[in-house]
C-alpha positions in Angstrom: -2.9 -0.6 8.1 -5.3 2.2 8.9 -4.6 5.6 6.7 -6.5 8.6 7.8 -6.3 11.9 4.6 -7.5 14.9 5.6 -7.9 17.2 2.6 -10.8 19.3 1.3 -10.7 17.7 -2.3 -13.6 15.1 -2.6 -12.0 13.3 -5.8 -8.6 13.2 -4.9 -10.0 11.4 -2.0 -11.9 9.4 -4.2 -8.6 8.4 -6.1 -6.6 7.2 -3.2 -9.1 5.3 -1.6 -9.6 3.2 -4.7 -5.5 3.4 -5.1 -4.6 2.3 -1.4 -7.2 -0.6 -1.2 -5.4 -1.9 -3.9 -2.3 -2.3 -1.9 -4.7 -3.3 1.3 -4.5 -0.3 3.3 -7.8 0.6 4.7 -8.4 4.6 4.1 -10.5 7.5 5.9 -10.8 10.3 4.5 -11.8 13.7 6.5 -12.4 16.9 4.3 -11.7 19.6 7.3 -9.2 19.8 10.1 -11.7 19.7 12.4 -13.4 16.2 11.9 -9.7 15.5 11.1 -8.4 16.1 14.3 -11.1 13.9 16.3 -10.5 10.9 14.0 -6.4 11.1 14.5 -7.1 11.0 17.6 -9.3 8.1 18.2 -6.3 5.8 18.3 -6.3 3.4 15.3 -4.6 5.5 12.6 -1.0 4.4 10.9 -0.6 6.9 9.1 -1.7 10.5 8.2 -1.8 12.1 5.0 -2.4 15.7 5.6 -2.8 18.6 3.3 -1.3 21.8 4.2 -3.8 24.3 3.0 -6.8 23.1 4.6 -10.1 25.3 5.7 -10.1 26.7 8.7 -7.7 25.0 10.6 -4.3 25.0 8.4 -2.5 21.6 8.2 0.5 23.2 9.7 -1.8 24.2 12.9 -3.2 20.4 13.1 0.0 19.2 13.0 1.8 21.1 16.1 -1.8 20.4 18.2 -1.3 16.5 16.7 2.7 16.7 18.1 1.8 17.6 21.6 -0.7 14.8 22.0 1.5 11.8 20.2 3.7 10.5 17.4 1.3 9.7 14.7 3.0 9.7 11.3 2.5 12.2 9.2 2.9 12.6 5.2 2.6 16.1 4.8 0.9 16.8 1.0 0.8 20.6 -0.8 -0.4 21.8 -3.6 2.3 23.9 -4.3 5.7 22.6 -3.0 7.0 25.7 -2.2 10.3 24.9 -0.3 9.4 27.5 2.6 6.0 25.4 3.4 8.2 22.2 3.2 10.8 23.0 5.5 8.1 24.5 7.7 6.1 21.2 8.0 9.5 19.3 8.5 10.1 21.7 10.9 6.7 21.7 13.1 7.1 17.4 13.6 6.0 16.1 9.2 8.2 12.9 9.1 7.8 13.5 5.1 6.8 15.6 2.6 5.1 15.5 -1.4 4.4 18.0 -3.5 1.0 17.5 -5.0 0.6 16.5 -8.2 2.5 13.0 -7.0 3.0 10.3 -9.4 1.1 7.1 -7.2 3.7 4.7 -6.8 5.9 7.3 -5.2 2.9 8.0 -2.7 2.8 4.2 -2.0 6.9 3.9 -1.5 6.8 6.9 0.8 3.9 5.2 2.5 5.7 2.3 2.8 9.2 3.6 4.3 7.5 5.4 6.6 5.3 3.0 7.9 9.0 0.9 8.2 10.7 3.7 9.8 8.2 4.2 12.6 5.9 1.4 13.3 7.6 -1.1 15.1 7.1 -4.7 13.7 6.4 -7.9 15.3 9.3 -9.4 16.6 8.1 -12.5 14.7 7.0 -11.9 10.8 4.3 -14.7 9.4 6.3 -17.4 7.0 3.6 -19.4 6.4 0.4 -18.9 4.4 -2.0 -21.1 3.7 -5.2 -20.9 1.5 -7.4 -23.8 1.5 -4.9 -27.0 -0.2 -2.5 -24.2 -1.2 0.9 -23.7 1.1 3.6 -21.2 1.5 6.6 -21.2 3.5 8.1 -17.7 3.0 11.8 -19.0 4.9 12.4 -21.7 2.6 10.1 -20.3 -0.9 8.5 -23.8 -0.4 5.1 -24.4 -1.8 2.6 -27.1 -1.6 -0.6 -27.7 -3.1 -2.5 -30.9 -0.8 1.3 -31.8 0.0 2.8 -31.7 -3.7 5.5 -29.6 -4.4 5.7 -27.1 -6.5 8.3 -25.5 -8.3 8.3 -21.7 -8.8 11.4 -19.4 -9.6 12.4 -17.1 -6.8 10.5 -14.1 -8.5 7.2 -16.1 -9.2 7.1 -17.2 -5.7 7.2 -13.3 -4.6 4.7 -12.4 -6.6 2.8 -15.5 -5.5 2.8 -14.5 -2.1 2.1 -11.0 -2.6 -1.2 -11.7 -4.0 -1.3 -14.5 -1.1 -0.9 -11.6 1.3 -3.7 -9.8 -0.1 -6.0 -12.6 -0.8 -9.1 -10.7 -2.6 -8.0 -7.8 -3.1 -6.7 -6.7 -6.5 -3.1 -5.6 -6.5 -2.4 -3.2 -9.6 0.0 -3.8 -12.0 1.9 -0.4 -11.4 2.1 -1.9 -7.8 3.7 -5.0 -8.6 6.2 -3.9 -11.4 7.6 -1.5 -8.6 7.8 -4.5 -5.8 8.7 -7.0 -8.5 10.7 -5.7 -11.3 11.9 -2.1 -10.0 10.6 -0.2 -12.7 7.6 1.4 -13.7 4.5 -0.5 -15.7 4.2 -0.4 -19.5 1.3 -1.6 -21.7 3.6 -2.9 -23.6 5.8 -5.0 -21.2 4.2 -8.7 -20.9 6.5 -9.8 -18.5 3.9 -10.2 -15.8 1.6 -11.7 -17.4 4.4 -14.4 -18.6 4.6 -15.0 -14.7 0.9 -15.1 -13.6 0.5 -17.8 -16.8 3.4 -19.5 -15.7 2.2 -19.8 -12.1 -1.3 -20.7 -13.0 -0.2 -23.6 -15.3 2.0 -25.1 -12.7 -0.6 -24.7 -10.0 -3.3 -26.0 -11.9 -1.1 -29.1 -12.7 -0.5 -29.6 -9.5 -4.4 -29.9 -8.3 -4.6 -25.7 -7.5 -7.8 -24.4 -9.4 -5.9 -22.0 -11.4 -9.0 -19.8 -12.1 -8.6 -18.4 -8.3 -5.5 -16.1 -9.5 -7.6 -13.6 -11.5 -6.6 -11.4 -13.8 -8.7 -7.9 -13.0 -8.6 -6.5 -16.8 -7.4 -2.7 -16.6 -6.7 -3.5 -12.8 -4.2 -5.8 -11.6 -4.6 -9.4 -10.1 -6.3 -10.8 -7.2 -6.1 -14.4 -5.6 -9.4 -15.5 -4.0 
């Protein structure tokens, strides 16, 4: 998925384009409504993030021009959160709304219902993945390794086939306690690494070289 941000803050940019491309979105980030505009319109955004107080331009005034032109989605963002500017970006088309500061994994849930609510999926979802001698079957949480079986619990094969999804990219650990566990991340919670051990030892046993499930130290984990 393609994520366009338009906002005039260059680090908060800088944030969530190293925080999205965890989770394999591919962000573009436009510092003016101007340049904004143009880009939403060129036809291969998802998903807009758009700050409200924006130079020039106001957020609010991209919106309504974006609104007669299409239904892109839009997260609106602010600064302030004032419940006025809120209802007022519900109001002129916003699907949703976040107060800025946001706490990241709420960004990336809100991202993720709304790309559910208004992107309409294949009819057909891919239940099969297959990485070199490695093999997932998603309808029956079947995996192979050169046609040997392997055993995984229900949860291990999820997070198995997250990473599988996102094959070289590093998903973060915040990420995958939220998708995996319902709960927030915690130094001191080794649960998943108990599960990324466990996988790697019965991969490796079964002829998988285990060393291609990497742990990204202060990151998350990636599967090459």
């Amino acid at each position: 998925m393609h994520l366009l941000l338009i906002d005039d803050d260059p680090v908060l940019g800088e944030q969530l384009t190293s925080l999205l491309s965890q989770q394999g979105y591919r962000l573009t980030h436009c510092i003016d409504a101007e340049s904004g505009l143009l880009r939403a319109q060129a036809g291969d955004i998802h998903l807009l993030l758009l700050d409200v107080r924006l130079p020039g331009m106001s957020g609010l005034e991209l919106l309504a021009t974006l609104r007669q032109q299409g239904a892109l989605p839009v997260l609106m963002l602010s600064a302030c959160g004032a419940e006025e500017e809120r209802i007022r970006g519900l109001q002129n088309g916003a699907d949703d709304y976040l107060a800025k500061p946001f706490n990241p994994i709420e960004l990336i849930l809100r991202i993720e219902a709304l790309l559910r609510r208004t992107i309409q999926q294949p009819v057909t979802q891919p239940q099969r993945l297959t990485l070199g001698a490695l093999s997932l079957n998603q309808a029956t949480a079947e995996i192979n390794v050169a046609g040997s079986g392997v055993e995984l619990t229900p949860l291990q094969f999820r997070l198995l086939w997250l990473l599988a999804q996102h094959r070289g990219q590093t998903l973060s650990k915040s990420y995958l306690y939220h998708r995996l566990f319902q709960r927030e991340y915690s130094s001191y919670d080794r649960s998943l690494d108990m599960h990324v051990s466990r996988i790697r030892r019965k991969l490796s046993s079964a002829g998988f070289d285990a060393h291609r499930l990497q742990t990204q130290h202060g990151k998350g984990y990636c599967l090459q």
